[in-house]
C-alpha positions in Angstrom: 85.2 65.0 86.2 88.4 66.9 86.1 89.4 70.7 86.1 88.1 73.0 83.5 88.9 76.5 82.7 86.7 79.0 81.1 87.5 82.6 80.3 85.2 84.5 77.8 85.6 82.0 74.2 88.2 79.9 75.7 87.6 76.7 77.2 90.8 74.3 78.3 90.1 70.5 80.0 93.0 70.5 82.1 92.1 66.7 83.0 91.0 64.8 85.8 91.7 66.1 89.2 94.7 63.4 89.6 96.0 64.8 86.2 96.1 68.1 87.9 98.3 67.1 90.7 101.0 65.6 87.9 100.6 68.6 86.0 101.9 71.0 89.5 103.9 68.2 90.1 105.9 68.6 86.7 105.5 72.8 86.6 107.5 72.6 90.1 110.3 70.5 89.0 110.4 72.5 86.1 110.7 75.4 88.3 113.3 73.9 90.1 115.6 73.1 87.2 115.2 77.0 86.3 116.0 78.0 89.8 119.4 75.8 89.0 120.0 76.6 85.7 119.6 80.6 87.1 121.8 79.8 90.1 118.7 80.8 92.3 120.3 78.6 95.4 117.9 80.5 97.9 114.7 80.1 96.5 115.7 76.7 95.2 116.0 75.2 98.9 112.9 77.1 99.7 110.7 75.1 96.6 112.6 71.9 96.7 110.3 71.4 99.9 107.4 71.6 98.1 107.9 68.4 96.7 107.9 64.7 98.8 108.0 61.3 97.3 107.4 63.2 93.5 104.4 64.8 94.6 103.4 68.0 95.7 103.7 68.7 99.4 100.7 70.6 100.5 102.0 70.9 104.1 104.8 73.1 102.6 103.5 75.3 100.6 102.5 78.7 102.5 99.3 80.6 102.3 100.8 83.2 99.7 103.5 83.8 97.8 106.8 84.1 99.3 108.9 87.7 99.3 112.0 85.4 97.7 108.9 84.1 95.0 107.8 87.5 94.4 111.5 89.3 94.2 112.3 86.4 90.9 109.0 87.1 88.9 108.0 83.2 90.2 104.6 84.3 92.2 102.9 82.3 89.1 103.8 78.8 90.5 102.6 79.6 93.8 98.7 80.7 92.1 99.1 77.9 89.9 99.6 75.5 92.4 97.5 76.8 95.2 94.0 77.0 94.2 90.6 74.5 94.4 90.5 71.9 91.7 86.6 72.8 91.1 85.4 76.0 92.4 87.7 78.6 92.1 89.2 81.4 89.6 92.4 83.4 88.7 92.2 86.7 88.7 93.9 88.8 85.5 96.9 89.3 87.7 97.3 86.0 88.8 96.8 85.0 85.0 99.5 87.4 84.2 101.4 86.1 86.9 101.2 82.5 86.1 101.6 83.4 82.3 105.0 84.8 83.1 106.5 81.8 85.3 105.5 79.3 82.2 108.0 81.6 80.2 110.3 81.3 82.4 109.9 77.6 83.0 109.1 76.3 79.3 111.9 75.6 78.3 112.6 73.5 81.2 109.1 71.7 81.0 109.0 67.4 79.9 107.3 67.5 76.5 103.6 66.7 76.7 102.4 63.9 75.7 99.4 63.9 74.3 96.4 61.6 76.4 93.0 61.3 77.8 93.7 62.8 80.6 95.1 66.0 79.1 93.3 67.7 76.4 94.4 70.6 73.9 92.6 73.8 73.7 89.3 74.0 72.6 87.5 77.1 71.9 83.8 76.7 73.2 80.8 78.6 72.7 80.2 79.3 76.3 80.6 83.0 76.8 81.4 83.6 80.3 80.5 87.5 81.8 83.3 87.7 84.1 84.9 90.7 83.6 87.0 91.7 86.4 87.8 95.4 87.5 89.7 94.2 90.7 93.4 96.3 91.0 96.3 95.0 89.7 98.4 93.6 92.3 101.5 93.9 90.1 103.7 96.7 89.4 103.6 95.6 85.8 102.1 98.0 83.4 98.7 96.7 81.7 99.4 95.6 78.2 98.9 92.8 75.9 100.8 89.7 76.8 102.9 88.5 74.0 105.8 86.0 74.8 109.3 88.1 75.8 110.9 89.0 72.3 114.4 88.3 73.7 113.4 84.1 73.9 114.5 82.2 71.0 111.7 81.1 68.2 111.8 77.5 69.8 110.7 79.0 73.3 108.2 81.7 71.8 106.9 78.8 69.8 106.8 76.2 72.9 105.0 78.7 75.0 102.8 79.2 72.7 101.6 75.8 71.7 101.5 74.9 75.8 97.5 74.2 76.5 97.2 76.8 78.6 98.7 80.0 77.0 95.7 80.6 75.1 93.1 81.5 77.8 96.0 82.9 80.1 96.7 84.9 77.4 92.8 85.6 77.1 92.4 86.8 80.6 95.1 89.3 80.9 94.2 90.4 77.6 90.6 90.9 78.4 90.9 91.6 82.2 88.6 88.8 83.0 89.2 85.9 85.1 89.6 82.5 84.4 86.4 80.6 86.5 87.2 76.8 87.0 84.7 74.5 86.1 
């Protein structure tokens, strides 16, 4: 058992549901070395109290994203870390959203290592009917998502070989939602 995501073709095994945890455990302390790196002192204090003991403090992460989160393009982490592990979805924007914080945080990501527990993309021959017409809450125009063109190659090519930019990609592309499974 573990977390599974599935948006039209694509299919990504996150990994088992303690997996999971490690995985928002090591996309907030990536965060956190890009709020330093950035000089982001505010919202650094605020997120430095989502972590306790070098794991992810549910008591201190709020219902939504906070105005700081939202005003440095960092909503993402909030919808990546604040969802069920088995029943759930992300909606286009929250793809989009959570697609944009993993450029912004790749570079300061541990390497993956590759493992049972954490599978590379897979396409599968499941087709989902999800499509999703729900607004947009983003001010963002609607177009493709391609990685920013002002990252260098190693970034663009980091972000792009990260197991989940495929069907993150997929779902803002497609407007359809990524159900967990």
């Amino acid at each position: 058992m573990g977390l599974d995501l599935y948006c039209i073709e694509e299919h990504v095994r996150v990994g088992s549901y303690s997996y999971v945890h490690v995985e928002r455990t090591n996309w907030i302390k990536a965060t956190l070395k890009y709020l330093e790196a950035n000089h982001l002192h505010q919202l650094l204090d605020e997120l430095s109290t989502w972590l306790l003991n070098d794991h992810v403090n549910y008591n201190s992460v709020s219902a939504k994203p906070s105005k700081l989160m939202s005003q440095c393009k960092l909503q993402g982490l909030h919808y990546f870390v604040v969802h069920s592990d088995c029943d759930g979805s992300w909606k286009p924007h929250q793809s989009k959203q959570i697609l944009k914080t993993l450029e912004k945080i790749i570079d300061y990501m541990e390497e993956e290592e590759d493992s049972d527990d954490s599978d590379e993309l897979e396409d599968s021959d499941n087709q989902t009917e999800n499509s999703d017409d729900s607004s947009n809450d983003d001010e963002d125009e609607d177009e493709p998502v391609q990685p920013e063109q002002a990252q260098p190659a190693n970034t663009v090519s980091k972000l792009q070989k990260h197991h989940m930019y495929k069907i993150l990609s997929e779902s803002v592309n497609t407007n359809t939602s990524i159900k967990f499974g």
